[in-house]
N, CA and C atoms as a LAMMPS dump frame, in Angstrom:
ITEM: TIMESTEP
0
ITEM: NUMBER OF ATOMS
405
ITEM: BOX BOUNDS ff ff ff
-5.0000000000000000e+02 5.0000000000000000e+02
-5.0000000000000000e+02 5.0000000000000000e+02
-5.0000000000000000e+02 5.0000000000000000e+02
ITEM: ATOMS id mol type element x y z
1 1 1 N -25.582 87.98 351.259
2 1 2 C -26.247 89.19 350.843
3 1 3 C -25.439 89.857 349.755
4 2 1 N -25.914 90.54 348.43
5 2 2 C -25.54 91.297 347.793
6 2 3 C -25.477 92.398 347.653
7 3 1 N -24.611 93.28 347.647
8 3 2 C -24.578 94.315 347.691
9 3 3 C -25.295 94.949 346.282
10 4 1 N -25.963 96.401 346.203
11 4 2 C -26.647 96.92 345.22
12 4 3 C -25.542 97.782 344.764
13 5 1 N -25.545 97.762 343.189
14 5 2 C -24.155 97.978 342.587
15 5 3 C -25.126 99.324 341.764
16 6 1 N -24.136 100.816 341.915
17 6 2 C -24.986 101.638 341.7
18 6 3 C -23.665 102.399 340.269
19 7 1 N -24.31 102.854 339.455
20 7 2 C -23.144 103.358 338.796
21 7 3 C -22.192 104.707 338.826
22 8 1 N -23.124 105.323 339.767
23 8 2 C -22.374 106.389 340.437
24 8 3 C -21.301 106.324 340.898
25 9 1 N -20.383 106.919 341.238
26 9 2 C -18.598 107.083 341.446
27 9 3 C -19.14 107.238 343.603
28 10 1 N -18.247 106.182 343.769
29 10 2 C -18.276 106.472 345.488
30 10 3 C -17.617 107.964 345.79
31 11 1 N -17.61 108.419 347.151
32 11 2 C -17.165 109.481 347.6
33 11 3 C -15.617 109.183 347.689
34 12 1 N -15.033 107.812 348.06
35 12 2 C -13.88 107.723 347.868
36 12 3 C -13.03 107.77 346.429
37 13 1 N -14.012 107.149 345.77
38 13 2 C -13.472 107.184 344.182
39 13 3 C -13.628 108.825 343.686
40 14 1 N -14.129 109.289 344.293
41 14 2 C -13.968 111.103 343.707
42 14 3 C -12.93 111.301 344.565
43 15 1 N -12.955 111.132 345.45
44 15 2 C -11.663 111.61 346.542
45 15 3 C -10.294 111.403 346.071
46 16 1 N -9.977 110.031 345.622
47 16 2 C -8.821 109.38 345.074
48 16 3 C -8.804 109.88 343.514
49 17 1 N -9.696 110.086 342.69
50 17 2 C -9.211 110.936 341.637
51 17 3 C -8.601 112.155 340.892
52 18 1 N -9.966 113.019 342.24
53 18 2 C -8.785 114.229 342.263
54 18 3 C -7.573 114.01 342.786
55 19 1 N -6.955 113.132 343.795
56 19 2 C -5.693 113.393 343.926
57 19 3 C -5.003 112.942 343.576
58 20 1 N -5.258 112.12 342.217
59 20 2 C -4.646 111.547 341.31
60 20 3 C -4.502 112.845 340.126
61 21 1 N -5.209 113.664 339.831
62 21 2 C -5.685 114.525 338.639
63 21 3 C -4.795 115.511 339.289
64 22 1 N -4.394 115.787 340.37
65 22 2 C -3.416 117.144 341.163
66 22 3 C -2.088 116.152 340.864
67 23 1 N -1.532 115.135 341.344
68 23 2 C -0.394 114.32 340.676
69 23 3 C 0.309 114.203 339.672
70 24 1 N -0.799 114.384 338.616
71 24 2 C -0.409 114.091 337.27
72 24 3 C 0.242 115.815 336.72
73 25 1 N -0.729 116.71 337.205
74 25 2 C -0.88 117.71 336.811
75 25 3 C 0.751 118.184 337.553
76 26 1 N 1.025 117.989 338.308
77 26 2 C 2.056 118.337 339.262
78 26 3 C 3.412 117.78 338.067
79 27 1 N 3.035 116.483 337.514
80 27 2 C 4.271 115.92 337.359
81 27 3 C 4.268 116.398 335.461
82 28 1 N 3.459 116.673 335.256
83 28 2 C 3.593 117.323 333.994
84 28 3 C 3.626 118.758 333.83
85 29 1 N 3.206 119.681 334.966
86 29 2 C 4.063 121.045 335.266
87 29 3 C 5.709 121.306 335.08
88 30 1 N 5.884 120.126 336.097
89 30 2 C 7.518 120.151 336.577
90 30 3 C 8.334 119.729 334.936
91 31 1 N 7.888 119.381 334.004
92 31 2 C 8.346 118.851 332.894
93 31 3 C 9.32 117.29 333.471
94 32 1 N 8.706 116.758 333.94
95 32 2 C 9.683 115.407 334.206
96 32 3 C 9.607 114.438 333.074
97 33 1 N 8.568 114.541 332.016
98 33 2 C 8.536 113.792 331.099
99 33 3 C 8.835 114.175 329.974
100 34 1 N 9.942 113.338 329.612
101 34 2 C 10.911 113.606 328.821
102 34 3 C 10.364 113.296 327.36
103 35 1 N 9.173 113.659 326.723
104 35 2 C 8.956 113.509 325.538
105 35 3 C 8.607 115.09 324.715
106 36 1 N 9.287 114.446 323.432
107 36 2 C 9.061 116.333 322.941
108 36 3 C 7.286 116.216 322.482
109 37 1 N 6.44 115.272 322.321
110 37 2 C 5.288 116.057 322.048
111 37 3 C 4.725 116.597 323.413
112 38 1 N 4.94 115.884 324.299
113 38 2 C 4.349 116.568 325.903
114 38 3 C 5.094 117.753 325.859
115 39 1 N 6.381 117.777 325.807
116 39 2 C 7.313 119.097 326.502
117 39 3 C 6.993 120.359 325.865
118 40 1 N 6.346 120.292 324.575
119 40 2 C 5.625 121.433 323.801
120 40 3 C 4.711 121.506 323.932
121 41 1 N 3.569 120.681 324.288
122 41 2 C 2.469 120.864 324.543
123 41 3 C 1.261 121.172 326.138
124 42 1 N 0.705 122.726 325.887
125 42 2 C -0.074 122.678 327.43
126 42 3 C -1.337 121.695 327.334
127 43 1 N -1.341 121.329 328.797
128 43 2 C -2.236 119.635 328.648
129 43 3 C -3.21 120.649 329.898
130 44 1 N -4.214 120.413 329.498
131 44 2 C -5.605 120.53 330.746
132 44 3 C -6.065 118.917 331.17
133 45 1 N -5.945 118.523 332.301
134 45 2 C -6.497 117.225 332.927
135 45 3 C -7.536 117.985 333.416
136 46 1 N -8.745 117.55 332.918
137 46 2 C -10.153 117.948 333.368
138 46 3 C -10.807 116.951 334.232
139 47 1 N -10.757 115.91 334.548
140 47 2 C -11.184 115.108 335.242
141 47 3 C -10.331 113.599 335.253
142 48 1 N -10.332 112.875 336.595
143 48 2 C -9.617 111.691 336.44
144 48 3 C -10.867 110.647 337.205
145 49 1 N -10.881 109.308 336.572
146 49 2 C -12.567 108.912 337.088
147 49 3 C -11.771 107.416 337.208
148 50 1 N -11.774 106.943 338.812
149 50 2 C -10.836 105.406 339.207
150 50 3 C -12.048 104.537 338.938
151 51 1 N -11.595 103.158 339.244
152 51 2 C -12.047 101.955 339.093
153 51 3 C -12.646 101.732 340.637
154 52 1 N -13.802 101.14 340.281
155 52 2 C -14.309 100.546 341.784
156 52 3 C -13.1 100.315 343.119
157 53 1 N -12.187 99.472 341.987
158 53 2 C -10.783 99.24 343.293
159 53 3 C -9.659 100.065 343.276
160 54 1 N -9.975 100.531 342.927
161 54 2 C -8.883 101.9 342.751
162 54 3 C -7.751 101.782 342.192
163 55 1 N -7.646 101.016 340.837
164 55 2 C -6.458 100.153 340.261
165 55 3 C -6.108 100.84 339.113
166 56 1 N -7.448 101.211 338.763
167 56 2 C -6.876 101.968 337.088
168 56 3 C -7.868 103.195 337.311
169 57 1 N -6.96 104.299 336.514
170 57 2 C -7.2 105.459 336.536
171 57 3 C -7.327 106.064 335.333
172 58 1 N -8.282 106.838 335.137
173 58 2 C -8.586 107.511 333.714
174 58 3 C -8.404 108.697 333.195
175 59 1 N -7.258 109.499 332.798
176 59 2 C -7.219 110.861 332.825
177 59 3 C -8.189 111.549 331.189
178 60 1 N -8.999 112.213 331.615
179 60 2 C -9.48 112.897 330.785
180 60 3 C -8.702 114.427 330.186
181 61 1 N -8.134 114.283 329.041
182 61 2 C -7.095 115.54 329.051
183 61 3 C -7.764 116.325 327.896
184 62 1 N -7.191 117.367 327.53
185 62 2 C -7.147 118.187 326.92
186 62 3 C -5.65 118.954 326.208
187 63 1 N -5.176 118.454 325.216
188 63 2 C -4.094 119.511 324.688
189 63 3 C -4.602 120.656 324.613
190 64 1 N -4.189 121.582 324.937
191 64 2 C -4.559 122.994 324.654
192 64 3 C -4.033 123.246 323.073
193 65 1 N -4.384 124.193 322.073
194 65 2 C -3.698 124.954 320.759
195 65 3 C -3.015 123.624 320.001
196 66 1 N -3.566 122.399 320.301
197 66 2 C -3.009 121.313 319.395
198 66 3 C -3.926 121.116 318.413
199 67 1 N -3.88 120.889 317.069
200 67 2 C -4.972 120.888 316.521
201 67 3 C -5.179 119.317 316.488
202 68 1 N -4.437 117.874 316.395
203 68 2 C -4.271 116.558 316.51
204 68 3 C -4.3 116.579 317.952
205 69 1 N -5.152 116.059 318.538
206 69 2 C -5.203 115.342 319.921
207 69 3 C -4.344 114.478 319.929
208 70 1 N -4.806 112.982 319.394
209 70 2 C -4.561 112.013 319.083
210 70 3 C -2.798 111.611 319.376
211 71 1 N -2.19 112.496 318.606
212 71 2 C -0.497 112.499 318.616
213 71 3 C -0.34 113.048 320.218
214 72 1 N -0.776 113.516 321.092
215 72 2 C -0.723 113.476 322.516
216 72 3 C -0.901 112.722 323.41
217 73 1 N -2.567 112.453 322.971
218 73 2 C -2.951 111.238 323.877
219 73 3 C -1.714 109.852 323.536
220 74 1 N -1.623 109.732 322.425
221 74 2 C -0.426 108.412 322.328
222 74 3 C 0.929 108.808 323.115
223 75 1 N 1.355 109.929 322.889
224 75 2 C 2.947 110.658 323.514
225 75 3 C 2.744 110.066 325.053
226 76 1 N 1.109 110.355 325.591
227 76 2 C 0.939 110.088 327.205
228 76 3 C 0.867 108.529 327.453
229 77 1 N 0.171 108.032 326.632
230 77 2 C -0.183 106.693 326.837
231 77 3 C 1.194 105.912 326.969
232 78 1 N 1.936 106.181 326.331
233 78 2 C 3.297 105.771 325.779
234 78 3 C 4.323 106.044 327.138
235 79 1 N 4.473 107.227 327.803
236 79 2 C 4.788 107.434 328.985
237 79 3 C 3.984 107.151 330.189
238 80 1 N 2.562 106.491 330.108
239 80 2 C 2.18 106.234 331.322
240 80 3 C 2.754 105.282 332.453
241 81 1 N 3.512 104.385 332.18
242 81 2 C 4.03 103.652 333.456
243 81 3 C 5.468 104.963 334.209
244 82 1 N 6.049 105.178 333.524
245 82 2 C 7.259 106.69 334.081
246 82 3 C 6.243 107.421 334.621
247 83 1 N 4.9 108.297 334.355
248 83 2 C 3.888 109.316 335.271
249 83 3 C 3.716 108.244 336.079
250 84 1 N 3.117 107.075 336.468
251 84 2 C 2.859 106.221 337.376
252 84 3 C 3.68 106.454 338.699
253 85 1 N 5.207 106.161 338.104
254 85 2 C 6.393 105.994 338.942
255 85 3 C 5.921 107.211 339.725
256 86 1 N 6.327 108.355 339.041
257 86 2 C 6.762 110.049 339.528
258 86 3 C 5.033 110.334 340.091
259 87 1 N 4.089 109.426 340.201
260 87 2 C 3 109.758 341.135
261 87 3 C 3.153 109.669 342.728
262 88 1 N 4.203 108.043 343.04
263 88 2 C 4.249 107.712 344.227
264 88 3 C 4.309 108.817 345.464
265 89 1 N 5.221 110.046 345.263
266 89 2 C 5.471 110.482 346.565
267 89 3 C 4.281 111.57 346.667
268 90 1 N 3.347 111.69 346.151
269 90 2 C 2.11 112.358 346.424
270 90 3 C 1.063 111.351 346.621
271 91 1 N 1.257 109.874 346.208
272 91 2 C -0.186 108.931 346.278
273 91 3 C 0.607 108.171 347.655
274 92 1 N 1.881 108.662 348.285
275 92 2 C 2.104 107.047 349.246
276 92 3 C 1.078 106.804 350.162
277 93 1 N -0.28 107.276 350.344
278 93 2 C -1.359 106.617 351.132
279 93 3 C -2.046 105.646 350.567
280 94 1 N -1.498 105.356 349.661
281 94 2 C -2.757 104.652 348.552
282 94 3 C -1.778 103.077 348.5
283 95 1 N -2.961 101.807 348.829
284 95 2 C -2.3 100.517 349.025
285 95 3 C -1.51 100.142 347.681
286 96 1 N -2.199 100.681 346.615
287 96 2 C -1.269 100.099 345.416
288 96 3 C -1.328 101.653 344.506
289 97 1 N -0.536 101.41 343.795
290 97 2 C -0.362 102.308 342.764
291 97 3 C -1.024 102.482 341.34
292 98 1 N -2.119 103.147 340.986
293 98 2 C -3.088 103.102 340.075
294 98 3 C -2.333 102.954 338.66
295 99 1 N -2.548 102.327 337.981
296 99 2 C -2.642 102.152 336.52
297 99 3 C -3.16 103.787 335.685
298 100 1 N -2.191 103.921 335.212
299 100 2 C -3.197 105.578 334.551
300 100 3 C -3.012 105.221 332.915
301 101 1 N -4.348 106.024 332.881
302 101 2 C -4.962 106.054 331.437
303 101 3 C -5.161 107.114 330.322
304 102 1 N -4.797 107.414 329.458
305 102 2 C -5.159 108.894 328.936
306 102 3 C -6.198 108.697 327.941
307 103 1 N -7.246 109.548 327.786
308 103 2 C -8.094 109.629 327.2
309 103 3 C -8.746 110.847 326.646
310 104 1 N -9.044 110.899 325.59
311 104 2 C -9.522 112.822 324.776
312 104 3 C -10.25 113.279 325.361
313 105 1 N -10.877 114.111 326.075
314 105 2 C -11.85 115.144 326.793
315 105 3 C -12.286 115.437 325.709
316 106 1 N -13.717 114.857 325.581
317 106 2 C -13.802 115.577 324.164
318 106 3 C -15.836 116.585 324.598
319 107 1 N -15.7 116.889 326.025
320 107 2 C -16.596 117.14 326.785
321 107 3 C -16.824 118.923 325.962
322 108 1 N -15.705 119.493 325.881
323 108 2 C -15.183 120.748 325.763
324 108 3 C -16.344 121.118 324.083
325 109 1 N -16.348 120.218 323.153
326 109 2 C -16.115 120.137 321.855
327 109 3 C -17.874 119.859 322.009
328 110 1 N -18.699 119.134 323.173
329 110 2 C -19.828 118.666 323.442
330 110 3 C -20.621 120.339 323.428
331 111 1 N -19.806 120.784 324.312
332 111 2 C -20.017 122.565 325.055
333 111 3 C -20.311 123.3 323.705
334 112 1 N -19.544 123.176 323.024
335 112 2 C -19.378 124.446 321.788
336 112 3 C -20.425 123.558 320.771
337 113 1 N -21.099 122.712 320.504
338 113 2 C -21.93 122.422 319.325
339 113 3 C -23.272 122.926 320.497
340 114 1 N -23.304 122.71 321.349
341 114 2 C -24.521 122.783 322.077
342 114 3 C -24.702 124.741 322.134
343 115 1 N -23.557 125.252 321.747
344 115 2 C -23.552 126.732 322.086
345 115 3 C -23.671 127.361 320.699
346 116 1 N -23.182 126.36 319.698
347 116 2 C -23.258 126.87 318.335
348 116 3 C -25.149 126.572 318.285
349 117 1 N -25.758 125.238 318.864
350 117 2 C -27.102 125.164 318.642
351 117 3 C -27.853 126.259 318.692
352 118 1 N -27.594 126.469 320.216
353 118 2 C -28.508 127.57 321.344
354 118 3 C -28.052 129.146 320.514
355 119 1 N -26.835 129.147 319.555
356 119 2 C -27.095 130.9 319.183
357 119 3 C -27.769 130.743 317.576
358 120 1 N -27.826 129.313 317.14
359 120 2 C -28.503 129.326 315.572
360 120 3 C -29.891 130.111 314.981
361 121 1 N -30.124 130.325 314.311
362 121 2 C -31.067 131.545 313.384
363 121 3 C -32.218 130.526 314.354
364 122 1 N -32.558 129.616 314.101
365 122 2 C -33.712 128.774 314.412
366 122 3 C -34.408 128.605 315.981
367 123 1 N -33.213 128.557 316.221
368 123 2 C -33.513 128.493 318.371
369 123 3 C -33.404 130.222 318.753
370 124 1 N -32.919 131.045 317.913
371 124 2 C -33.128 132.574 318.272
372 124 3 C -34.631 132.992 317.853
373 125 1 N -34.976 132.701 316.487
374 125 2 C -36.476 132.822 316.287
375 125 3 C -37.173 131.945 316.959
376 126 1 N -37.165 130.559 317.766
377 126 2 C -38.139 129.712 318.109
378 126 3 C -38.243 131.08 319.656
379 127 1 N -37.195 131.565 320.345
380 127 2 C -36.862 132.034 321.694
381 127 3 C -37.786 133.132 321.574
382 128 1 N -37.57 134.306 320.333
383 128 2 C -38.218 135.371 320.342
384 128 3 C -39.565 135.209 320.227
385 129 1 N -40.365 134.223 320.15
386 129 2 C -41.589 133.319 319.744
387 129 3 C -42.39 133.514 320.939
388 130 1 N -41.345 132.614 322.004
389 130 2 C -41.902 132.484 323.178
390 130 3 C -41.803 133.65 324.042
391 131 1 N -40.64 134.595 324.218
392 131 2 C -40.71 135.74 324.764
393 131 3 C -42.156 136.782 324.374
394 132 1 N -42.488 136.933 323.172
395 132 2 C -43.529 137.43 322.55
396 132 3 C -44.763 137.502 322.985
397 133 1 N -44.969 135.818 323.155
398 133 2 C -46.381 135.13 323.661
399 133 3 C -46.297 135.539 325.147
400 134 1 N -45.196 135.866 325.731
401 134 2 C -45.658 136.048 327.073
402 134 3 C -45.546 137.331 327.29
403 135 1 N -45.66 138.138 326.965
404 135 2 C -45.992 139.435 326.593
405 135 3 C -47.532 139.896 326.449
């Protein structure tokens, strides 16, 4: 029998991400990583999304006031096996130790064109249109 393969995230794979996404966040609070673009820079982890087997892990970040992402996400990528290490004593329930990934949140940047849409001359006159008619 085959199992039906759905693309939705299991309840365990949300479970195990956030407490992967509190880990990371923990170990880049404490400044344990010794690189100067991290050590200057505030990082938002907005979401972390695992692998079916829970092997590799995806951090969705955010530099805060950086105007280059890019030179971060590499600073992290570059230190991801050291965050790996300094995950263990918050993941020791977990059979193996996830692979982590950094990747641009670029969800934030999705928010603000969709907000620049919704206040434009065009969607304010299409709005006052319809308010009108139902009047």
């Amino acid at each position: 029998m085959s199992k039906a393969t759905s693309s939705a995230p299991s309840q365990r794979m949300l479970r195990v991400g956030e407490q992967v996404r509190a880990a990371i966040t923990q170990v880049l609070q404490r400044g344990e990583v010794r690189d100067p673009v991290i050590e200057k820079t505030v990082i938002a982890i907005s979401e972390v999304r695992m692998s079916p087997d829970l092997k590799i892990a995806t951090a969705y970040v955010t530099p805060l006031g950086v105007p280059n992402h890019a030179e971060v996400i590499d600073a992290l990528n570059r230190n991801a096996k050291y965050i790996r290490g300094r995950l263990g004593p918050q993941l020791r329930q977990m059979k193996y130790m996830p692979d982590v990934r950094f990747r641009d949140d670029t969800s934030f940047d999705n928010y603000k064109k969709i907000d620049e849409l919704l206040r434009s001359p065009e969607v304010s006159r299409d709005l006052d249109q319809t308010s009108e008619d139902e009047e």
